[in-house]
C-alpha positions in Angstrom: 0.0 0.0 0.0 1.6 2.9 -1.0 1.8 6.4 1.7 -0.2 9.0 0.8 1.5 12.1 -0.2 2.6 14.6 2.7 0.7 17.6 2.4 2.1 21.0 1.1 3.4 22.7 4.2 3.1 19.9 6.7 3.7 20.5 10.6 6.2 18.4 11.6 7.2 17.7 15.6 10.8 17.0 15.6 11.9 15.1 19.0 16.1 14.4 19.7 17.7 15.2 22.9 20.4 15.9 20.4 20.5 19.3 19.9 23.0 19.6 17.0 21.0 17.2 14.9 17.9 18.5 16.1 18.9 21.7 14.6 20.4 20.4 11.3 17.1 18.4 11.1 14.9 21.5 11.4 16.6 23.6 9.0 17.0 20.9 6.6 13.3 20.6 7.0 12.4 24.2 6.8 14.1 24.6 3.8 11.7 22.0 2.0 8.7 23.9 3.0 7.8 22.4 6.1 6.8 23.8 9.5 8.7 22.1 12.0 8.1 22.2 15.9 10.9 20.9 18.3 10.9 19.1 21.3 13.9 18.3 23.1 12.4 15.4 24.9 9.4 13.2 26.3 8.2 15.7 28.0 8.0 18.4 26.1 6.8 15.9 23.1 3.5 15.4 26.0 3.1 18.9 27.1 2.7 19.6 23.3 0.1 16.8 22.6 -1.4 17.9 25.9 -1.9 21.3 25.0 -4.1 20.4 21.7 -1.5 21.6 19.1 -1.7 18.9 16.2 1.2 17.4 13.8 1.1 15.8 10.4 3.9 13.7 11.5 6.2 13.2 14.5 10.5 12.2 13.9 10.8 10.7 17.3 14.7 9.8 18.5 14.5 6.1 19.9 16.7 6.9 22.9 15.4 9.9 24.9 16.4 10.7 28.5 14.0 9.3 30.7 10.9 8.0 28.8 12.1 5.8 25.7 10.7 7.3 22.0 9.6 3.6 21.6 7.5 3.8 25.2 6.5 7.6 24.1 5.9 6.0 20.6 3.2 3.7 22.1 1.8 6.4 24.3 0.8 8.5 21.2 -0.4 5.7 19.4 -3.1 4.9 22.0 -4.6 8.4 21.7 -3.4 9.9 18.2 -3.3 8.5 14.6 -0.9 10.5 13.8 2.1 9.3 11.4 5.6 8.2 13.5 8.9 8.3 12.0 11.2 6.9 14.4 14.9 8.0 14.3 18.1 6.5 15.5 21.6 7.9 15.8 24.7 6.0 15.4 
C-alpha cells in the first residue's frame, strides 16, 4: 500500500535530545517547506500533545532521556493516529 502524499506545508514535531541534529534536522526541513516544531524530549513531546497543538507527523529519536521514543511512541499511538517516524543515531 503505497503512503499518501505529505501535504504542502506539513507541521512536523521534531523530538532528539540531540541538539545539533535537532537543529540540522529542522533547518534541513524548513528549507523544504515544512513547519517544524521541536521538542527536546518526552516531556515536552507530551506537554505539546497535551496542550491540543496537532502534527502531520512526529521524527521521534529512539533513545530519549528518561521515557524511551519507543514507550513515548506507544503512548501517542493509543490516543493519536498521527504518522511516526522513528529515528536513530549511530
Amino acid at each position: 500500500m503505497a503512503a499518501e502524499p505529505t501535504p504542502p506545508h506539513a507541521h512536523l514535531l521534531l523530538c532528539d535530545d540531540d541538539p545539533q541534529l535537532r537543529q540540522l534536522l529542522a533547518s534541513f526541513l524548513s528549507d523544504h517547506g515544512f513547519k517544524v516544531s521541536l521538542a527536546a524530549d518526552g516531556r515536552e513531546l507530551q506537554r505539546l500533545f497535551r496542550a491540543g497543538a496537532t502534527f502531520d507527523l512526529v521524527i521521534l529519536d529512539v533513545m530519549l532521556p528518561g521515557a524511551s521514543g519507543l514507550d513515548l511512541c506507544r503512548e501517542l499511538r493509543a490516543s493519536s493516529a498521527v504518522p511516526i517516524m522513528m529515528l536513530r543515531n549511530l
